[in-house]
C-alpha positions as CSV (number, residue, x, y, z in Angstrom):
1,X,157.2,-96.5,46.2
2,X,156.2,-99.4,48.2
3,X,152.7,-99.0,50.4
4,X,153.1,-100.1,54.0
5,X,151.3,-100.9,57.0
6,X,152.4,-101.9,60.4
7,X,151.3,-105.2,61.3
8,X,153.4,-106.9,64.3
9,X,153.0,-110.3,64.2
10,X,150.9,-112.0,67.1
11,X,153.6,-114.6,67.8
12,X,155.4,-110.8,68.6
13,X,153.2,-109.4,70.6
14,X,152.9,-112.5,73.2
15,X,156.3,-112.9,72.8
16,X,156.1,-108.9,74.6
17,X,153.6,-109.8,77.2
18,X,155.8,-113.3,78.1
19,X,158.7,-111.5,78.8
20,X,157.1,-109.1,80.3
21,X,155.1,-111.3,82.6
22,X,158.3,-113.4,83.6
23,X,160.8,-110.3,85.0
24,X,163.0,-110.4,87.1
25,X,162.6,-107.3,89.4
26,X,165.7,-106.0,90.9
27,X,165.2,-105.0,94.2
28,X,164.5,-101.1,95.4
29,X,168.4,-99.4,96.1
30,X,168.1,-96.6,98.9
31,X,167.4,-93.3,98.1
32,X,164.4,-90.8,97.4
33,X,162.1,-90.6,94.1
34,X,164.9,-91.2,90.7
35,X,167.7,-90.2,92.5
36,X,169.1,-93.5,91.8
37,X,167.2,-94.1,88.3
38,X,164.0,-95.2,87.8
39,X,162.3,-96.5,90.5
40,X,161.0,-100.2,90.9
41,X,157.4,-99.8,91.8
42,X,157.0,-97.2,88.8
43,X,158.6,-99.4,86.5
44,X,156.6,-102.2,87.8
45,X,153.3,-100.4,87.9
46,X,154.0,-99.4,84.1
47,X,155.0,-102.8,82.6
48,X,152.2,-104.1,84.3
49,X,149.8,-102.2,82.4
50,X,152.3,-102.0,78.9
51,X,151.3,-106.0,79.4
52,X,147.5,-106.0,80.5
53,X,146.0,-102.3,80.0
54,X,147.6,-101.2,76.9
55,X,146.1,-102.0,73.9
56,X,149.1,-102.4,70.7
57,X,146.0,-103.2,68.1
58,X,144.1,-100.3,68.8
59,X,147.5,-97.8,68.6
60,X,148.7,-99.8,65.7
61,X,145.4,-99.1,64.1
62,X,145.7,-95.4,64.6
63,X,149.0,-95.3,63.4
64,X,148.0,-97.6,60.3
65,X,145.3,-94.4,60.2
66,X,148.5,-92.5,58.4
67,X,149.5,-93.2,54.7
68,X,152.9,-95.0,55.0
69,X,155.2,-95.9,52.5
70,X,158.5,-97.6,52.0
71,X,161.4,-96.2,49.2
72,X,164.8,-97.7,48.6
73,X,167.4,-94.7,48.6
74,X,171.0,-95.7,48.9
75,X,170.5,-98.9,48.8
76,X,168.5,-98.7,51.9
77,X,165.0,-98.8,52.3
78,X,163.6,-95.8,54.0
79,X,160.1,-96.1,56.0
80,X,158.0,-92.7,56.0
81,X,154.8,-91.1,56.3
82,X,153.6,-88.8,54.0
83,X,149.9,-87.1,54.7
84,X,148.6,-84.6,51.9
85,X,146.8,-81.4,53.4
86,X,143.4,-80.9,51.2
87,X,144.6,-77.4,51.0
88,X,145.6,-76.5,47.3
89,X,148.4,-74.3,47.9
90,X,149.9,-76.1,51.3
91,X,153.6,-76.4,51.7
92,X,155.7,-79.6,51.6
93,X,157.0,-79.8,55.1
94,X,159.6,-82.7,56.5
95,X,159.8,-83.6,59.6
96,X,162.8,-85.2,61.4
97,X,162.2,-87.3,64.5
98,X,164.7,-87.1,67.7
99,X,166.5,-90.4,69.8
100,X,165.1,-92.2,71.5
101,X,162.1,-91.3,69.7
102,X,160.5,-93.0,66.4
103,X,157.9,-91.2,64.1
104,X,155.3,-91.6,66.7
105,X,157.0,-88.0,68.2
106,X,155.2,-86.3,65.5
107,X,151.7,-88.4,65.7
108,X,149.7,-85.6,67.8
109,X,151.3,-82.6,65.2
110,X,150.6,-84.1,61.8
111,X,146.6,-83.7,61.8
112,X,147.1,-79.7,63.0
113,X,149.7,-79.4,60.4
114,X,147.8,-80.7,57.4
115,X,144.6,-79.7,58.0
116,X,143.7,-77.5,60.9
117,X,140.5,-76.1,59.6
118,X,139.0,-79.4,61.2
119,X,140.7,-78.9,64.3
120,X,139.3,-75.4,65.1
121,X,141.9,-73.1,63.2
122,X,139.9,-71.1,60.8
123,X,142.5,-68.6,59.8
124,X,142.9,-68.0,56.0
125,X,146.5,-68.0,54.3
126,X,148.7,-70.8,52.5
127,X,151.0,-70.8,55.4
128,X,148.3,-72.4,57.7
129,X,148.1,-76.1,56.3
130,X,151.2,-78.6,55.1
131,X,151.7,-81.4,53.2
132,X,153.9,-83.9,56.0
133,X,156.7,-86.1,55.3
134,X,157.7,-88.0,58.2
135,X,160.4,-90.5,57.8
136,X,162.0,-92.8,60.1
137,X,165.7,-92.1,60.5
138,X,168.1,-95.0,59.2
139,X,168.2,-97.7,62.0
140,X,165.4,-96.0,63.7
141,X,161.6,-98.0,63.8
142,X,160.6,-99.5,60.5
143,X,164.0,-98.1,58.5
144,X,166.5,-100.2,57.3
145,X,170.1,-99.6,59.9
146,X,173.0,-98.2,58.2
147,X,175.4,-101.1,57.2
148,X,178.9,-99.8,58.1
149,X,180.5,-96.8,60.0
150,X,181.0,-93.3,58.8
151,X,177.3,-93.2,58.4
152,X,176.3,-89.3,59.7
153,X,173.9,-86.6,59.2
154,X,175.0,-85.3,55.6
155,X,174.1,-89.1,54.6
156,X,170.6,-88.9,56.1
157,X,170.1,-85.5,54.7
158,X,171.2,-86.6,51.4
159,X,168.3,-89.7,51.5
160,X,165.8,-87.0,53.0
161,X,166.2,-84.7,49.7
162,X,165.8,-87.3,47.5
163,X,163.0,-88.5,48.9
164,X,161.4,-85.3,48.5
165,X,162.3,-85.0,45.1
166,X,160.7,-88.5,44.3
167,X,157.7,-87.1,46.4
168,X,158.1,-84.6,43.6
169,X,158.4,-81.9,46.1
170,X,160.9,-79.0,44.7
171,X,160.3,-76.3,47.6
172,X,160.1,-77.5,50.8
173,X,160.5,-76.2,54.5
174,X,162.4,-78.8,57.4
175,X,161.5,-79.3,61.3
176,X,163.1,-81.0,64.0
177,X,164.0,-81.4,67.3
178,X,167.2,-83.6,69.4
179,X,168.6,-84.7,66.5
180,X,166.4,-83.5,63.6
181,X,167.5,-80.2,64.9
182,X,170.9,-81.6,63.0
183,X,168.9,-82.5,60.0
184,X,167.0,-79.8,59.0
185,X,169.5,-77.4,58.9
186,X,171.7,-80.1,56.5
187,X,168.9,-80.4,54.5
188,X,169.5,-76.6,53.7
189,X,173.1,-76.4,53.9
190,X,172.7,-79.0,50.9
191,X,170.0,-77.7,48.9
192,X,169.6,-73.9,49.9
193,X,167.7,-73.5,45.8
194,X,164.9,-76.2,47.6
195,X,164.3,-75.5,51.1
196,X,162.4,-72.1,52.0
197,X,163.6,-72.5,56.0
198,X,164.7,-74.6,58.8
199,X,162.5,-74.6,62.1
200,X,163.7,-76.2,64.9
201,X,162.9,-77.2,68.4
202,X,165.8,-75.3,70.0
203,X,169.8,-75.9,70.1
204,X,170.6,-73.0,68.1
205,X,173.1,-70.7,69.9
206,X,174.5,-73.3,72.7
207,X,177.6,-71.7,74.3
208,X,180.9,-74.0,73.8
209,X,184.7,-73.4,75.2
210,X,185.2,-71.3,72.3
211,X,183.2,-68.8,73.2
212,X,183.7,-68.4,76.6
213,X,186.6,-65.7,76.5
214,X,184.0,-63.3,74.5
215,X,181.7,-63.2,77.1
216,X,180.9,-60.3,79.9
217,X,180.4,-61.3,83.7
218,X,176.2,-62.1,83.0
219,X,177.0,-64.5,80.2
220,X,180.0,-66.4,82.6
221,X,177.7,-67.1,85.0
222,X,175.0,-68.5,82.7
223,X,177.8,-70.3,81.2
224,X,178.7,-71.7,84.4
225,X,174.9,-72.7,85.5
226,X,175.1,-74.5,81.6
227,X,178.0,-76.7,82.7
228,X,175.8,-77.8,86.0
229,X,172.7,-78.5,84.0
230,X,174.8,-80.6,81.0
231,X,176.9,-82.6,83.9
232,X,173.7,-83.9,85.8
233,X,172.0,-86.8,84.5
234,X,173.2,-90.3,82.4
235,X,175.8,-89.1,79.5
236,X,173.8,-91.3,76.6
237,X,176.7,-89.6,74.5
238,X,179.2,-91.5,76.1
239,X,177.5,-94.6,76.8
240,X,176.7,-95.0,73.3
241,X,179.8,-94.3,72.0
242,X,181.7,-96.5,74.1
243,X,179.7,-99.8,73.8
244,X,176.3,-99.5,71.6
245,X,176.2,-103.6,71.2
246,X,176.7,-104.5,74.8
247,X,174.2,-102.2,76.4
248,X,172.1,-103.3,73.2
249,X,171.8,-107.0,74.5
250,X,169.8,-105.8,77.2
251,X,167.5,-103.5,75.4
252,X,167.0,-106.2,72.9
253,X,166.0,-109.1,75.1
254,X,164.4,-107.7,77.8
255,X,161.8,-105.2,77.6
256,X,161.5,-104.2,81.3
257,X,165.4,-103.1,80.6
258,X,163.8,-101.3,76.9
259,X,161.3,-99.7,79.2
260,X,163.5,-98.6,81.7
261,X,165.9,-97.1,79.1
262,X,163.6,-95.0,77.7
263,X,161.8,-94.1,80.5
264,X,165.1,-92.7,82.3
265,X,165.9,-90.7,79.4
266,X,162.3,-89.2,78.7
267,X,162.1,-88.1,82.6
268,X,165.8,-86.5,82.5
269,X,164.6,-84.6,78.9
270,X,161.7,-83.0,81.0
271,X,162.4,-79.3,81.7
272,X,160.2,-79.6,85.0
273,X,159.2,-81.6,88.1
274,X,156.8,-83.2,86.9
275,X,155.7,-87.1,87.0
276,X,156.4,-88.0,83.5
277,X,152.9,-88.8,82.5
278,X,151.5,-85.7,83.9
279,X,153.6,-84.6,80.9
280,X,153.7,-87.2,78.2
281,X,151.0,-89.1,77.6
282,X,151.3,-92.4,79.1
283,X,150.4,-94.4,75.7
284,X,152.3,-92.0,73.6
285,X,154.8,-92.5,75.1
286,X,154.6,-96.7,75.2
287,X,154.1,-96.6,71.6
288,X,157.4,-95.0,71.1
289,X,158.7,-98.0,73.5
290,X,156.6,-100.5,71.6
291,X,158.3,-99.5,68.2
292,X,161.7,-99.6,69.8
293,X,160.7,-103.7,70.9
294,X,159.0,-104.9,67.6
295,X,161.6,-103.6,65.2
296,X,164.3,-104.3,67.5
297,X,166.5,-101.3,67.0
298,X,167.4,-99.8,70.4
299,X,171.0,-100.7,69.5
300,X,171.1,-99.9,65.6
301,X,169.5,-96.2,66.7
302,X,172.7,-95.6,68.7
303,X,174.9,-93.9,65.5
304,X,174.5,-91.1,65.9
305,X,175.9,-90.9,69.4
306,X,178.9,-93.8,67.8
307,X,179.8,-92.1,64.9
308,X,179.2,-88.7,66.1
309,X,176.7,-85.3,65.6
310,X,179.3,-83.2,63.4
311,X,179.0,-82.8,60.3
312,X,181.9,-85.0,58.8
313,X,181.0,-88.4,60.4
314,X,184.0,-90.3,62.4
315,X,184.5,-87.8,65.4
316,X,182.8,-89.1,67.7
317,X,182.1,-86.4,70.0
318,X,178.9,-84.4,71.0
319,X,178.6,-80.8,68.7
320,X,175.0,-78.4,68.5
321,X,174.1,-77.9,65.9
322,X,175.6,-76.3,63.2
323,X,174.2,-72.8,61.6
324,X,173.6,-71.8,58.2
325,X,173.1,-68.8,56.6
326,X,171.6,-70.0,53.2
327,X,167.7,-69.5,54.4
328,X,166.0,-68.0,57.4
329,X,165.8,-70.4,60.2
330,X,163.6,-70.1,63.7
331,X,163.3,-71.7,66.7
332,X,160.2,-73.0,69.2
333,X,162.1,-71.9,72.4
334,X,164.6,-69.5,72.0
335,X,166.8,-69.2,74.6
336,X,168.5,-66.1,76.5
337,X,170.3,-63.2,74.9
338,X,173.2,-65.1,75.3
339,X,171.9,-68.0,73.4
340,X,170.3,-65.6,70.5
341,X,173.5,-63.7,70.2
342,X,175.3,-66.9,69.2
343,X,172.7,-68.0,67.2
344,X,172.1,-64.9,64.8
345,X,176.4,-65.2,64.2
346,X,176.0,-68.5,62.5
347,X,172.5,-68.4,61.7
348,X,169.9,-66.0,59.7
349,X,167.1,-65.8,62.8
350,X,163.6,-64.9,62.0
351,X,161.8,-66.1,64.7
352,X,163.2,-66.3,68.2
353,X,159.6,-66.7,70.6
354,X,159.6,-66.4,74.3
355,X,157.3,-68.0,76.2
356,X,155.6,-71.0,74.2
357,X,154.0,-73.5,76.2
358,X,155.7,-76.5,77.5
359,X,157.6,-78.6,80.0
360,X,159.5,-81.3,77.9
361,X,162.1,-81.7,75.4
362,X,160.0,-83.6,72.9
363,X,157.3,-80.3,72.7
364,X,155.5,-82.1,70.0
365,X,154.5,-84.9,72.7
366,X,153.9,-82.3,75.0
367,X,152.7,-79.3,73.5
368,X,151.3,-80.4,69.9
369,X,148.8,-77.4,69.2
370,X,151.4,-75.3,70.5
371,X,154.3,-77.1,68.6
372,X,151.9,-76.9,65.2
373,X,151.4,-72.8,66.3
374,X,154.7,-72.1,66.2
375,X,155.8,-73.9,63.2
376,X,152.9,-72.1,61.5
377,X,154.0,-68.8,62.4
378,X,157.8,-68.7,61.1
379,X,156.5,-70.5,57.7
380,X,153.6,-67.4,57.7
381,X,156.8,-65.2,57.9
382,X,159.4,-67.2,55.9
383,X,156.1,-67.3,52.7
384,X,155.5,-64.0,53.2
385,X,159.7,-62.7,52.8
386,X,159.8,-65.3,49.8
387,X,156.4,-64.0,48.5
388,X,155.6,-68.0,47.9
């Protein structure tokens, strides 16, 4: 395995601040707050200080701070992070990023996962401490892009177990959230002998048409307040499958439109009302943006949505995830009785919490100590079952 280190050239990084500098501003449309997307003076006000206020050295410094590696698998090189615990008897843990997210999603959570005696947790047991494997997903940050169609999530599966083999990791448990909620239940469905259980963010137990003549009067009209919620925002689904390299151009030449993007899509994936940054942190979050720019893959991160989220790549449509039974799976926010129903016919639930902390769909952004909690307690419960 290749060592590596992010180091953006500085021909880059004023190439960023140029462009930035020298936008075009389209003028404010009527209309009150995002109702019409993001607005001009906040997009203004946060390129302004993405050019002048935030510092790219200092966050690519902390990020250098994890040990990073390269691997080919597939014929593809695969960019990961991989932080030991200095506990003897943690467990190997891999962790699968969301869109339009990077590795950065997971920066807060790693340090509480792999050693939280220095950050305040004092508790005794093998369950409390991991050994972290981050990668980047194909075409997302510093990982190769897949180089033809068909590519889906039994392919990234597939590289994410042999990684951990090469990592000489033989049981292991898998996280995610967005789309590594489709990974880390793969990863079992592939190799139920190696991993111990499959934690996810939430998407377990999602209603369809299917399942809608089965249910009593309650769970029609949560069905029906569903079909409001899914309708409302920009369908990145459809977008992305119609026409990945056009709406690419933009995001790849202009990082005001990269910005804007993202921004757009992290203020419709909050679960409040909120300003964005009084939920996200505002650098966090331009990190993720500034990973996007440098590597330039806002358009090669758009298969999944192309080629699809079921299983057997080439249908193009959106699915949730698909259960397994093979190991004991849990969730960070559950969901109604509706929701847990569903889940625990498709699934083997052992954790189904109510009540965790937080206000966005990327928790571990938003709530990291309460995001490293909960994975803590369903691997407590899924050693103790296994007696591992």
């Amino acid at each position: 395995m290749t060592t590596f280190q992010i180091n953006v050239p500085q021909h880059d990084l004023d190439d960023l601040h140029d462009r930035l500098a020298r936008t075009r501003w389209t003028p404010q449309l009527p209309g009150d707050g995002w109702d019409r997307g993001v607005p001009t003076d906040w997009l203004r006000e946060t390129a302004e200080y993405w050019r002048t206020g935030y510092d790219w050295r200092a966050r690519e410094e902390q990020l250098n701070a994890f040990p990073q590696f390269v691997e080919e698998i597939d014929g593809m090189d695969l960019h990961f992070l991989h932080v030991r615990s200095p506990e003897p008897d943690a467990l190997p843990l891999i962790l699968t990023h969301g869109w339009p997210n990077s590795f950065v999603e997971f920066a807060r959570t790693i340090p509480l996962l792999t050693d939280p005696r220095a950050h305040g947790d004092a508790a005794q047991g093998r369950a409390q401490a991991f050994h972290v494997v981050v990668p980047s997903v194909p075409g997302f940050g510093f990982s190769a892009a897949p180089r033809s169609t068909g590519f889906g999530i039994p392919a990234v599966a597939g590289m994410f177990a042999t990684l951990m083999e090469r990592l000489g990791y033989d049981r292991y448990g898998t996280q995610g959230g967005d789309l590594g909620a489709y990974v880390a239940p793969e990863l079992a469905r592939l190799h139920p002998d190696r991993v111990v259980g499959v934690h996810i963010d939430g998407g377990f137990g999602f209603p369809t048409e299917a399942d809608v003549p089965g249910m009593d009067e309650a769970e029609r009209a949560e069905w029906d307040l569903m079909q409001q919620w899914m309708s409302g925002g920009v369908d990145h689904h459809a977008l992305l499958r119609a026409a990945p390299q056009t709406f690419g151009a933009g995001w790849h030449d202009s990082p005001v439109a990269l910005l804007a993007w993202h921004a757009h899509k992290f203020q419709e994936f909050s679960m409040s009302d909120r300003p964005l940054f009084d939920v996200i942190d505002r650098d966090l979050f331009l990190d993720n943006v500034s990973v996007y720019w440098f590597t330039k893959t806002a358009a090669t991160s758009s298969w999944p949505m192309y080629e699809g989220l079921a299983r057997d790549a080439g249908r193009p449509r959106f699915e949730w995830p698909e259960g397994q039974r093979a190991v004991p799976s849990g969730v960070y926010g559950g969901g109604s009785a509706l929701m847990r129903r569903l889940a625990e016919r498709d699934n083997t639930i052992v954790h189904w919490p109510e009540g965790n902390p937080g206000s966005h769909h990327f928790i571990a952004m938003d709530e990291p100590a309460g995001h490293a909690a909960d994975i803590r307690a369903f691997f407590a419960k899924v050693r103790d079952s296994q007696g591992l």
